[in-house]
C-alpha positions as CSV (number, residue, x, y, z in Angstrom):
1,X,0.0,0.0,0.0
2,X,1.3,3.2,-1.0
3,X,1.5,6.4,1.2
4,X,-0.1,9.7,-0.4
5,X,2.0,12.7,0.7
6,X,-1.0,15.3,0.3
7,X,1.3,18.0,0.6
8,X,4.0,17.4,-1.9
9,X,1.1,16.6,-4.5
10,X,-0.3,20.1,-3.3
11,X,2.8,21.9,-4.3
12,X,3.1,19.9,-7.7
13,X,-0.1,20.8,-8.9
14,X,1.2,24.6,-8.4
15,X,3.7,23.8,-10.8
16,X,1.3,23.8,-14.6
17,X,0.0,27.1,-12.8
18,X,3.2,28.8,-12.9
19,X,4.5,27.4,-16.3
20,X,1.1,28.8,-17.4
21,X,1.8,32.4,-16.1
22,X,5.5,32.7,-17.7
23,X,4.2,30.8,-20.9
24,X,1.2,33.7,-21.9
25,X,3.3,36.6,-20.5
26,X,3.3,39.0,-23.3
27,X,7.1,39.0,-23.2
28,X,7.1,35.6,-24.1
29,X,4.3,34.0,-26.2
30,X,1.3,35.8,-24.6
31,X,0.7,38.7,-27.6
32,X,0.8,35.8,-30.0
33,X,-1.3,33.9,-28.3
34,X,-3.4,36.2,-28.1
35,X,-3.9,37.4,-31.5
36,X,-3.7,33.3,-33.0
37,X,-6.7,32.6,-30.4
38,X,-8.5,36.0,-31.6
39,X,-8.2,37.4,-27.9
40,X,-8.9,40.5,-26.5
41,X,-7.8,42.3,-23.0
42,X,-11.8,42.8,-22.6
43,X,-12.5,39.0,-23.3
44,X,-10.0,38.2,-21.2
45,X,-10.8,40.3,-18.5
46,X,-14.5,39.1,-18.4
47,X,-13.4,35.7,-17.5
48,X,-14.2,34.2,-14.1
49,X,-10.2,34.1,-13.0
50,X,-10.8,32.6,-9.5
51,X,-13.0,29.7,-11.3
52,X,-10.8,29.3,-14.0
53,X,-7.1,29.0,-12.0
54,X,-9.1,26.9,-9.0
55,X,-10.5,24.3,-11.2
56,X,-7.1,24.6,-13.0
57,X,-5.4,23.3,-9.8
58,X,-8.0,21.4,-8.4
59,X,-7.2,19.4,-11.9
60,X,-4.0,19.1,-11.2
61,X,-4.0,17.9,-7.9
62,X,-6.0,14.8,-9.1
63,X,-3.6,14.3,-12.1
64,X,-0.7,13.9,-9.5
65,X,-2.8,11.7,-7.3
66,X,-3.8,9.5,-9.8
67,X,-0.1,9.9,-11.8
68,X,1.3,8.9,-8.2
69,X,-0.4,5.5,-7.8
């Protein structure tokens, strides 16, 4: 029987989150992201974030639980 360390599967599932924000900075790839995906600031901005990044890492979490077993 394997032993689930809740925490360190906690702090992975942080890790797509913060790839995520360096990945669609607009220094990097966010501005062509943006225009390829026919996004706006407004569209953006009228997004639930706190849905969106919390079912983002609540997603995660169960990847690395499942990934771990």
């Amino acid at each position: 029987m394997l032993e689930i360390n809740f925490l360190v599967i906690a702090g992975a599932a942080l890790i797509p989150l913060l790839l995520g924000f360096f990945w669609y900075h607009d220094k990097v790839f966010g501005k062509a992201w943006m225009r390829e995906a026919d996004m706006t600031p407004e569209k953006i901005a009228g997004g639930n974030m706190i849905l969106i990044f919390g079912l983002s890492y609540i997603f995660s979490f169960f990847i690395g639980l499942v990934l771990m077993q």
